[in-house]
C-alpha positions in Angstrom: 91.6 23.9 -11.1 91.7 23.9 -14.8 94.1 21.2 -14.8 92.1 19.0 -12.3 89.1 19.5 -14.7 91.3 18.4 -17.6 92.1 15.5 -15.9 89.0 14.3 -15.4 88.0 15.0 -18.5 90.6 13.0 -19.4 90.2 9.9 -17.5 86.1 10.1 -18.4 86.7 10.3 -21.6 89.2 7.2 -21.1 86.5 5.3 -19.4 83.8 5.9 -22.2 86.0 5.0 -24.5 86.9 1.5 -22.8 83.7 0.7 -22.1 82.7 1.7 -25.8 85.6 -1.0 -27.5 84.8 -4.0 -24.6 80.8 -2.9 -24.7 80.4 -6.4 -26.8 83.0 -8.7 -24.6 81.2 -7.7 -21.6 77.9 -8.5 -22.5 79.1 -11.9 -24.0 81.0 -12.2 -20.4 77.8 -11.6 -18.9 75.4 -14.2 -20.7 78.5 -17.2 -20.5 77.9 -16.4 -16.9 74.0 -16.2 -16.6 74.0 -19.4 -19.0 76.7 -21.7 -16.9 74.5 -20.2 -13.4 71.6 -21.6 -14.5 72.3 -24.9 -16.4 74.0 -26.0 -12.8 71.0 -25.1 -10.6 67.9 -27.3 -9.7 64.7 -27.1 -12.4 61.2 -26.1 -11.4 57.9 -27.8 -12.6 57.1 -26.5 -15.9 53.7 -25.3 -14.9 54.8 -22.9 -12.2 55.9 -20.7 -14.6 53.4 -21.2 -17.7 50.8 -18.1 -16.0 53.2 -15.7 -16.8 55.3 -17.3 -19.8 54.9 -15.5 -23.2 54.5 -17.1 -26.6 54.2 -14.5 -29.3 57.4 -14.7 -31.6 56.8 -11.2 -32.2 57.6 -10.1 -28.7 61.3 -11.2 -29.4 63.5 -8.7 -29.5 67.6 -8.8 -30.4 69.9 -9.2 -27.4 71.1 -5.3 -26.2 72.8 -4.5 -23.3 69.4 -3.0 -21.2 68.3 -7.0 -21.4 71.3 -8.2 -20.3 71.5 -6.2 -17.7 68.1 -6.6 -16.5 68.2 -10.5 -16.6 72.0 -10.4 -14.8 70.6 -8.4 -12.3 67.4 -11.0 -11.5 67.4 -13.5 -8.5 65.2 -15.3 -10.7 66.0 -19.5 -10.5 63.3 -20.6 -12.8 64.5 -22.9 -15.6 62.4 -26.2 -16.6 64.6 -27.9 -18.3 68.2 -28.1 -19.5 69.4 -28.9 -23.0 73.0 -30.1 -24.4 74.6 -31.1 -27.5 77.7 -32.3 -26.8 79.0 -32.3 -30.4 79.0 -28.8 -31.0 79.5 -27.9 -27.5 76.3 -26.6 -26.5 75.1 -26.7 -22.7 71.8 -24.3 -22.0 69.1 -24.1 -19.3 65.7 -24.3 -20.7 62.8 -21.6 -20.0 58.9 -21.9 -20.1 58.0 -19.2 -22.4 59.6 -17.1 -25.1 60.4 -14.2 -22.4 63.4 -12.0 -24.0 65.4 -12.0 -19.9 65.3 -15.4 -20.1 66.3 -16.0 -23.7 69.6 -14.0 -23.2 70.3 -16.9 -20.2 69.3 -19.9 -22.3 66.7 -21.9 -24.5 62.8 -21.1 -24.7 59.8 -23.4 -25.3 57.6 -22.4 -28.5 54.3 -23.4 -27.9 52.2 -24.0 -24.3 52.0 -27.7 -23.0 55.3 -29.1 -24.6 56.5 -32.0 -22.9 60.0 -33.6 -23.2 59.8 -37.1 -24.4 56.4 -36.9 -25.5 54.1 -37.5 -28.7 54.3 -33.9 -30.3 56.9 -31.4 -31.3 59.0 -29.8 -28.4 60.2 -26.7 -30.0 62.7 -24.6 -28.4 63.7 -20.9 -29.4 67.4 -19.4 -28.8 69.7 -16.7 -29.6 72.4 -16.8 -31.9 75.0 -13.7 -30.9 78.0 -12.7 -32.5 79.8 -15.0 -30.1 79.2 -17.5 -32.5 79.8 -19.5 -29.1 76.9 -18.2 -27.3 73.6 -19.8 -26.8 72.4 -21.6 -29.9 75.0 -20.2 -31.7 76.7 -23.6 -31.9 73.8 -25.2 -33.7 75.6 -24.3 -37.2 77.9 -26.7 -36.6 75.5 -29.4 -35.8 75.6 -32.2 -38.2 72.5 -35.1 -38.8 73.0 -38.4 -36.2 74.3 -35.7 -33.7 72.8 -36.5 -30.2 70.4 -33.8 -28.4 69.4 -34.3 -25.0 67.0 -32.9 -22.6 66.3 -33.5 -19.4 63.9 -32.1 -16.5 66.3 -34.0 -14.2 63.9 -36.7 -13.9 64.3 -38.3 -17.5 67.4 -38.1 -19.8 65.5 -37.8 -23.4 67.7 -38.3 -26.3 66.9 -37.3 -29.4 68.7 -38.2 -32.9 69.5 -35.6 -35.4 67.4 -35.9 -38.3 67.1 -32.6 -40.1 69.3 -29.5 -40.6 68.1 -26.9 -43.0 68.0 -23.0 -43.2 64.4 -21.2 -44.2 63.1 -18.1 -43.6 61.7 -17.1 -40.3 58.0 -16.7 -42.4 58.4 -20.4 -42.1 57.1 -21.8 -39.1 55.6 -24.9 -39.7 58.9 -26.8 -38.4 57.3 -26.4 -35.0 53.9 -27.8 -35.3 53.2 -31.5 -33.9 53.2 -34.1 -36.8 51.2 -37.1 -35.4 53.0 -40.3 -34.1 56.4 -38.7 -33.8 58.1 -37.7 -30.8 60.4 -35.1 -32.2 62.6 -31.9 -30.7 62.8 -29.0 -33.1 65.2 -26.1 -32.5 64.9 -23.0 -34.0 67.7 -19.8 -34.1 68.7 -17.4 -36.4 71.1 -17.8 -39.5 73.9 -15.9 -38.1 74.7 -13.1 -35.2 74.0 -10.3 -37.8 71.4 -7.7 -37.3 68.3 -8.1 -38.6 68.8 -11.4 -40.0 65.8 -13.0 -41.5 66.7 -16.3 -42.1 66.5 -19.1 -39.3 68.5 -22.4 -39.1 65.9 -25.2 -38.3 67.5 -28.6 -36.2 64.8 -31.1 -35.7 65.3 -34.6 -33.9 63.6 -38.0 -33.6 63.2 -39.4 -29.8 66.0 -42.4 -29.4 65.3 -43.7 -26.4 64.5 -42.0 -22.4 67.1 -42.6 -19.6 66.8 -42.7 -15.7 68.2 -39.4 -14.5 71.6 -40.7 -13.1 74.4 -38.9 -12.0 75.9 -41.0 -15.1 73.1 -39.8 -17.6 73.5 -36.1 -15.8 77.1 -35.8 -16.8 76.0 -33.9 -20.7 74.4 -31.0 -18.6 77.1 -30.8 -16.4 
């Protein structure tokens, strides 16, 4: 009996400790997969979900494992939107709402009302992991004159890079509407670290709107 125990003891111990060293590589496995799940399925009207969306910065809260689990474990199919940068290699669904399930699956909107393609600011909100790779991670690669587009699978809006700057997250007047322009702002943090402060700021200028062909479909794909 005492060597049974011992065993087990072993082989738990063994477990914990595997789970412990992978901990990260798993939950980066899991939002790849909840990101690539939702960017391939059908959008929803923006307004079904803006009832129950939140939009209090202060409500976000870093990515842990509890969150990732929760929002793997949802049968929500809710995204609004999808957003790709094909430059840097970036390809995200896009939520109604700041809510921190759907943030570890994609892209938020910042402010109530925004429309794609429209006079005004369309701000989105993401996470930048330690998978640099991850969500708007990529966007520190992004360069000015890269190409953003969005899309509510209706209209293919594309958006020229026009700013690229880093400021501190005190600093949100990058998301407010400046009149006459039809710009995209996205907003993440500096880097994957904890506790990070600083946020890098992409903002774009609408270039011109597309018919949603399969064609114009092929950067969410």
């Amino acid at each position: 009996m005492k060597k049974f125990l011992k065993y087990c003891l072993i082989v738990v111990l063994l477990v914990v400790g595997l789970a412990l060293i992978f901990n990260q590589q798993i939950k980066n496995a899991l939002v790849n997969h909840m990101t690539n799940s939702a960017v391939s399925t059908t959008v929803v009207k923006a307004d079904q979900n803006s009832k129950k969306a939140n939009f209090n910065f202060k409500k976000i809260k870093a990515v842990d494992n509890q969150m990732v689990v929760s929002a793997a474990t949802s049968a929500k199919n809710d995204a609004i939107g999808k957003i790709a940068m094909p430059s840097v290699g970036l390809k995200l669904p896009i939520f109604e709402g700041l809510n921190n399930e759907d943030l570890v699956r994609g892209a938020g909107t910042m402010k109530q009302g925004e429309q794609m393609g429209a006079e005004g600011n369309y701000a989105l909100a993401g996470h930048h992991m330690k998978d640099a790779k991850l969500l708007f991670g990529p966007l520190a690669d992004a360069k000015l004159g890269d190409k953003i587009y969005v899309t509510d699978e209706k209209k293919v809006y594309v958006y020229t890079t026009t700013v690229k700057t880093v400021v501190n997250k005190s600093e949100v007047q990058y998301i407010y509407d400046e009149p006459g322009k039809k710009m995209i702002t996205l907003v993440t943090c500096a880097s994957g670290d904890d506790g990070e402060v600083d946020r890098t700021i992409i903002q774009g200028e609408l270039a011109e709107v597309l018919d949603a062909t399969k064609e114009n479909l092929k950067y969410f794909n």
